[in-house]
C-alpha positions as CSV (number, residue, x, y, z in Angstrom):
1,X,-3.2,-13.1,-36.5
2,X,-6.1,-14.3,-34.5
3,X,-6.1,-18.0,-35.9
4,X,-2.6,-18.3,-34.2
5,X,-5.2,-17.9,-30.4
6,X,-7.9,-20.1,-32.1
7,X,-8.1,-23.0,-29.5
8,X,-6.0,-21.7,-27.0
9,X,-7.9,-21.1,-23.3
10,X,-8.9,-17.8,-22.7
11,X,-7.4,-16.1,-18.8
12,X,-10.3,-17.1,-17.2
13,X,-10.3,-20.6,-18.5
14,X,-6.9,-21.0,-17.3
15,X,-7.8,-19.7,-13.8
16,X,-10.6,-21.7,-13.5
17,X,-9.1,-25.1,-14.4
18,X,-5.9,-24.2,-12.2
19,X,-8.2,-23.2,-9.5
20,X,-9.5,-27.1,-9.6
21,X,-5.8,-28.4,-8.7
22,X,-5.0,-30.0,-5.9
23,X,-3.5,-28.1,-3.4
24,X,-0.9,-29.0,-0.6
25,X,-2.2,-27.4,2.8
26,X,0.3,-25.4,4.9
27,X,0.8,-26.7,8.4
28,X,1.5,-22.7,9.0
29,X,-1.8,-22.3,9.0
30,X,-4.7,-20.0,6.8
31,X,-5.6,-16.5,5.7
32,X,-9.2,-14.9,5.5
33,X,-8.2,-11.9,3.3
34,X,-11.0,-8.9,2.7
35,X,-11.3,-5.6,2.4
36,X,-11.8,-3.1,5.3
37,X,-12.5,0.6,4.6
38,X,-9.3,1.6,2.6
39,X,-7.2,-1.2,4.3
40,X,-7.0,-4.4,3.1
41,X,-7.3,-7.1,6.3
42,X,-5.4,-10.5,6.3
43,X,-6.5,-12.7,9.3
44,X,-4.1,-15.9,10.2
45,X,-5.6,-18.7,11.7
46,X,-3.4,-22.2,12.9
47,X,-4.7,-25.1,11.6
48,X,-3.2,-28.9,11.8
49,X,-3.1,-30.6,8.7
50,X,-4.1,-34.6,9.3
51,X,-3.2,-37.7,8.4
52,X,-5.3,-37.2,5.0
53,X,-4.5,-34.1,4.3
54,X,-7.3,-32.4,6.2
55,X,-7.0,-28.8,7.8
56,X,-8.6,-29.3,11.4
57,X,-8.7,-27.1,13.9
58,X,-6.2,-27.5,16.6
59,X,-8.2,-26.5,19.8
60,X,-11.4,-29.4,18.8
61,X,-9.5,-32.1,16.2
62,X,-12.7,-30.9,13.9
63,X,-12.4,-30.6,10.1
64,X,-12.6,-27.0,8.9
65,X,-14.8,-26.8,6.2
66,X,-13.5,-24.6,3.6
67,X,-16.6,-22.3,2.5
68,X,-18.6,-22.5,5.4
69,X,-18.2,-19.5,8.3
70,X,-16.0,-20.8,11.4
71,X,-16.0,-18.6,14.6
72,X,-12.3,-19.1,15.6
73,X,-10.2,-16.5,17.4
74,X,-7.1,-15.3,14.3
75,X,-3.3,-16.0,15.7
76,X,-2.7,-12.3,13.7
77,X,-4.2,-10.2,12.0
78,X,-2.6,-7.9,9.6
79,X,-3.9,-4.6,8.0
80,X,-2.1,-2.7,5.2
81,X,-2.9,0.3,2.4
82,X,-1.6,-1.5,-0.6
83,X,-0.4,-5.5,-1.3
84,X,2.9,-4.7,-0.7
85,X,2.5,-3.0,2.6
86,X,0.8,-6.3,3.6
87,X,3.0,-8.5,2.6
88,X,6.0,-6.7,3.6
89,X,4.4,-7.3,7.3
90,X,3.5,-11.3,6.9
91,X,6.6,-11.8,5.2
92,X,9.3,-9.9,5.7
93,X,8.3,-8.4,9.6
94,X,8.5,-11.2,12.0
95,X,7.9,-14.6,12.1
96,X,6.5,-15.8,9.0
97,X,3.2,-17.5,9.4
98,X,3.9,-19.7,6.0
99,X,5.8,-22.6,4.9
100,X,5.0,-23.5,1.7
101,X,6.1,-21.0,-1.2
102,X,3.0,-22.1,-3.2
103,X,1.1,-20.3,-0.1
104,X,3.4,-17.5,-0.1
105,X,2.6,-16.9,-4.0
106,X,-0.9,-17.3,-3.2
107,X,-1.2,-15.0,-0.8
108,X,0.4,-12.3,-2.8
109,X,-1.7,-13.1,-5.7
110,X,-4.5,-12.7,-3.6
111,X,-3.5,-9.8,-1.2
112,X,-2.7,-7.8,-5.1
113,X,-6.8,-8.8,-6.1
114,X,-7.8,-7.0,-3.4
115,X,-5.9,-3.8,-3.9
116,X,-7.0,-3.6,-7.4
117,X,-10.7,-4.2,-6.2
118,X,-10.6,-1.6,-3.4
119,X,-8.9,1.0,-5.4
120,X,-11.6,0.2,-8.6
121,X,-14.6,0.3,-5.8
122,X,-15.3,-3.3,-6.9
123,X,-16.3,-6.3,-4.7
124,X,-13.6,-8.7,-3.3
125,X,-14.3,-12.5,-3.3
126,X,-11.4,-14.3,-1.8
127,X,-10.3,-17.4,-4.3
């Protein structure tokens, strides 16, 4: 049975080679997504998305550079007790902040990380 697997990429091999694609930004703007207490915290932020592709900050025209810390002031921030409570609010209550579907997935795949990391008492990393 196990020489059918032999070969194949293991889960984390697939995340990490998917996590290497490239990736459309959304004009909608961002989400900074941690864990707060027993909530789980989803700050939006605007960005523009330039001529190459580039998420710069409306306010300055200045690149935002996707690890480092940037003090900027969220658009909304949203604060629920489980993923789906959190994504019932960006999604479904309101506006919706995002345009792209491959954003939307994201942010449920994420938002559903850091429910199973707060309820195992484990750290959250935002992908």
């Amino acid at each position: 049975m196990a020489e059918q697997f032999e070969g194949m990429e293991s889960r984390q091999q697939i995340d990490e080679r998917l996590s290497q694609r490239h990736l459309t930004l959304d004009e909608g703007g961002y989400f900074v997504i941690y864990i707060e207490g027993d909530r789980i915290v989803a700050k939006h932020f605007s960005n523009v998305i330039d001529a190459r592709g580039v998420a710069v900050d409306p306010e300055t025209g200045k690149p935002i550079p996707p690890k480092a810390k940037v003090v900027r002031e969220p658009v909304a921030i949203y604060s629920g007790r489980t993923a789906k409570e959190l994504c019932v609010q960006i999604f479904e209550e309101g506006p919706c902040p995002v345009n792209l579907l491959s954003h939307a997935a994201y942010v449920g795949r994420e938002v559903q990380r850091a429910e199973w990391a707060m309820v195992h008492q484990l750290p959250y990393v935002q992908d």
